[in-house]
C-alpha positions in Angstrom: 55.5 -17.6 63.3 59.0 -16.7 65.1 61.5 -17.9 62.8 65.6 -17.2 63.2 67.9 -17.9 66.6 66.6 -15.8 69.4 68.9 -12.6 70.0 67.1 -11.1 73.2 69.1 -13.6 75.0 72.6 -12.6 73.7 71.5 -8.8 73.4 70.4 -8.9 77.9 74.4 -10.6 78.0 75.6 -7.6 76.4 73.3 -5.1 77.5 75.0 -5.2 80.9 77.4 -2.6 81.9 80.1 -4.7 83.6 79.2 -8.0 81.1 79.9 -4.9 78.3 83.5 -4.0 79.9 84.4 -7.3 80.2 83.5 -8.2 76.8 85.2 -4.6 75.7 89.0 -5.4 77.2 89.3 -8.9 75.6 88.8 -7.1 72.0 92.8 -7.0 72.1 92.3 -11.2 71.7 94.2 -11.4 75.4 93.6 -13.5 78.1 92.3 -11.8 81.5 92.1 -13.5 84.7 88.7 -12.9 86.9 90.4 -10.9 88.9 91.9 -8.5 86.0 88.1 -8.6 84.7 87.1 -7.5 88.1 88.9 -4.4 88.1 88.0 -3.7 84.5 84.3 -3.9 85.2 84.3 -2.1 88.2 82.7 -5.1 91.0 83.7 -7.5 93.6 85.4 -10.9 92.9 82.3 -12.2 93.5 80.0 -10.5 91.3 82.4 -11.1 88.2 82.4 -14.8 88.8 78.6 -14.8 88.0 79.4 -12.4 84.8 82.3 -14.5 83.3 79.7 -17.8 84.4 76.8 -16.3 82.5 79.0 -15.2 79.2 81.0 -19.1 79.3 77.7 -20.5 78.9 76.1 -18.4 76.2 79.3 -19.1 74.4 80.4 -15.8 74.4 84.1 -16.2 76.5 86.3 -19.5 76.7 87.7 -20.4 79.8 91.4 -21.6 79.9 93.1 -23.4 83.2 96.5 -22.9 84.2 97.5 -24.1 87.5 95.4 -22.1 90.0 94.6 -19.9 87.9 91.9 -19.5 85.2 92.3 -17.2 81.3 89.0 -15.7 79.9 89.3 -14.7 76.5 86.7 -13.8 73.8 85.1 -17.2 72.3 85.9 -16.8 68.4 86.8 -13.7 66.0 82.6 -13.9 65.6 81.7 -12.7 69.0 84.9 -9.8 68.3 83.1 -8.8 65.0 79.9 -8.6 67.0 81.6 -6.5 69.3 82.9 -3.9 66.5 80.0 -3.7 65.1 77.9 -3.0 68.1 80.6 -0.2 68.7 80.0 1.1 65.2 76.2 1.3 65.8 76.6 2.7 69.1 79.2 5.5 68.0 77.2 6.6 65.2 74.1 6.8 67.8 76.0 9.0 69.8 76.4 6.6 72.8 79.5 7.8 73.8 80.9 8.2 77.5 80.6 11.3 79.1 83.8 10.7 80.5 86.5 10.0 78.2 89.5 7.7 79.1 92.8 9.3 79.2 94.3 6.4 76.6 90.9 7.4 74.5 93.3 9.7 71.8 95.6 6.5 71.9 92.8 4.4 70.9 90.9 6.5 68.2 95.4 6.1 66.8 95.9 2.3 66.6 94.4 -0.5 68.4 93.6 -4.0 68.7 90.5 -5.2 67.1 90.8 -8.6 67.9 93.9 -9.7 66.7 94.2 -6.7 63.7 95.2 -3.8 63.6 92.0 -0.7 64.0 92.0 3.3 64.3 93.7 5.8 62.4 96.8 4.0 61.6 94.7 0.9 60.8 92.7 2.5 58.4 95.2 4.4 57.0 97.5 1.4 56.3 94.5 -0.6 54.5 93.9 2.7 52.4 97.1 2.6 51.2 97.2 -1.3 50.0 94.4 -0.3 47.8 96.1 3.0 46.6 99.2 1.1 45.7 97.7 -1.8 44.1 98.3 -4.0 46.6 94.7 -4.6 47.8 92.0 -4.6 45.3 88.8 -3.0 46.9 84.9 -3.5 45.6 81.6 -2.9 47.4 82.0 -7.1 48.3 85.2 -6.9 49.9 89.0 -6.7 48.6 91.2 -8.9 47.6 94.4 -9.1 47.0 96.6 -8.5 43.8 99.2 -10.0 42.3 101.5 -6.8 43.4 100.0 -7.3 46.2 101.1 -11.1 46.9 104.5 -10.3 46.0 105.1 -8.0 48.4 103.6 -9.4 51.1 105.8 -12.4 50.4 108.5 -10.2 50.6 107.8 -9.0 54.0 107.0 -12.6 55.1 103.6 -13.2 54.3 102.5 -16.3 52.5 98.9 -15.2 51.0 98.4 -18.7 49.4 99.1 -20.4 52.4 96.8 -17.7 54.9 94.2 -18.7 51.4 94.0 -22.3 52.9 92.8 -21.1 56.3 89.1 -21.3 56.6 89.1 -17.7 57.8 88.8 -15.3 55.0 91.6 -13.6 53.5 90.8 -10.4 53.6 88.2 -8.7 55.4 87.4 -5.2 55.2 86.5 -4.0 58.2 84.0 -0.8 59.3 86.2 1.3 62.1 84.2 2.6 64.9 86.4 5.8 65.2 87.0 6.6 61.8 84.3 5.5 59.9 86.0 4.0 57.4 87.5 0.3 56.8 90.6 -1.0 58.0 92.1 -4.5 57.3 90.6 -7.5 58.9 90.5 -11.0 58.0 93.5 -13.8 57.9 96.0 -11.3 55.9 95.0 -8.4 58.6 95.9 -10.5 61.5 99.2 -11.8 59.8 100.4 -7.9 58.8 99.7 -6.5 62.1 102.1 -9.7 63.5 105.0 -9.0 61.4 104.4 -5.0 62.7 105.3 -6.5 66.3 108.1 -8.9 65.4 109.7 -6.9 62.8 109.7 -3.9 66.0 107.4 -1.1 64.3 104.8 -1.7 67.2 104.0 -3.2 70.7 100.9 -3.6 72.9 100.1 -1.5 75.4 100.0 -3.1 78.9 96.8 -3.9 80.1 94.8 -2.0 77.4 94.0 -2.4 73.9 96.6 0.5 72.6 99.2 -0.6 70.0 102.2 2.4 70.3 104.3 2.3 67.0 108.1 3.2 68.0 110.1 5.4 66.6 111.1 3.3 64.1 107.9 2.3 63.3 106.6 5.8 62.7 109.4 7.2 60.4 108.8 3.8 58.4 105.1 4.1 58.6 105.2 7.5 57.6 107.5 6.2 54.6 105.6 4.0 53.5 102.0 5.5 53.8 102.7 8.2 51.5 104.7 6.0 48.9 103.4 6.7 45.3 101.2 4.1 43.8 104.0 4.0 40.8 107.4 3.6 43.6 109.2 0.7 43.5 107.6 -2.0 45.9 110.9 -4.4 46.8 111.6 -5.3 50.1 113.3 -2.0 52.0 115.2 -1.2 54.7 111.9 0.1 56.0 109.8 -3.5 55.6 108.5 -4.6 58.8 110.3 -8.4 58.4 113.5 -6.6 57.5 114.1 -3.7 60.5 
């Protein structure tokens, strides 16, 4: 007896080289019209059209209509953690491109997974929550301290209130590039916001590269290699503060 959902259907969406790019450049959790996906996977107008067709029905892309024109963006942070985690199995396999992409350093550096922050910088950032006491880490996850909340409220981050949400808080999360975890979950999404409004960082156009100003590095850099014992009030440096 066959028991379980049937993946062979989901893993022949996937499979696909273009259906794979596609899939690949919403990761940075922003919309794409057909004709943005087009150029991204490499085919006609009309051969993208029966992609983005086959992924909206399997659930894998939402569709969203403005005027004339129609948004594709990944379905739900599920199909994204899919996603990661294919990468994850695929890196470690050694299915890499023979041809890297000039942003590829960029990338493998800081960039979107989903709607948190992944790569060097990500990892390096959750490393440092749990070295300061802000995070608590365990072989079931992390969770956060009661250092930890207070500083997060004092760079404008309610964790009680992200708590409520019926995402989970915190969400370690296995980086393809680095092989180690960087912050996912509610509390991941929410830090790497305050990193763009407070001006440390900014999307890349058209890619999922996140470039950390000036600012943002000399803080980062701060910050990273605070001791777990230095004082952990709101600076100068604090994302919701510069």
């Amino acid at each position: 007896m066959k028991d379980g959902p049937h993946i062979a259907r989901i893993a022949a969406l996937i499979g696909d080289s273009a259906r794979a790019e596609v899939l690949t450049a919403l990761m940075a959790d922003r919309a794409l019209t057909a004709t943005e996906l087009a150029a991204v996977a490499g085919v006609t107008k009309q051969t993208i059209s029966a992609h983005l067709a086959k992924l909206l029905d399997a659930g894998l892309l939402s569709v969203e209509h403005q005027g004339r024109h129609r948004y594709f963006r990944l379905a739900d942070r599920d199909v994204a953690h899919l996603l990661e985690s294919l990468m994850n199995v695929a890196f470690r396999a050694g299915a890499v491109r023979l041809r890297s992409s000039p942003r590829e350093p960029a990338l493998r550096r800081a960039r979107m997974c989903y709607d948190h922050l992944a790569g060097e910088v990500g990892v390096q950032f959750y490393e440092a929550l749990v070295r300061q006491g802000l995070l608590h880490a365990t072989p079931l996850g992390a969770a956060v301290t009661p250092a930890g909340a207070q500083w997060f409220a004092q760079v404008g981050i309610d964790t009680t209130a992200l708590a409520q949400q019926r995402r989970m808080l915190c969400r370690p999360c296995l980086d393809w590039s680095e092989r180690r975890h960087h912050l996912g979950g509610a509390l991941g999404s929410a830090l790497l916001q305050r990193l763009f409004d407070g001006g440390w960082a900014r999307r890349a156009q058209g890619s999922r590269v996140v470039h950390f100003t000036a600012k943002g590095e000399l803080a980062l850099r701060d910050w990273l290699t605070a001791s777990p014992d230095a004082p952990r009030a709101a600076t100068t440096h604090d994302p919701a503060r510069t």
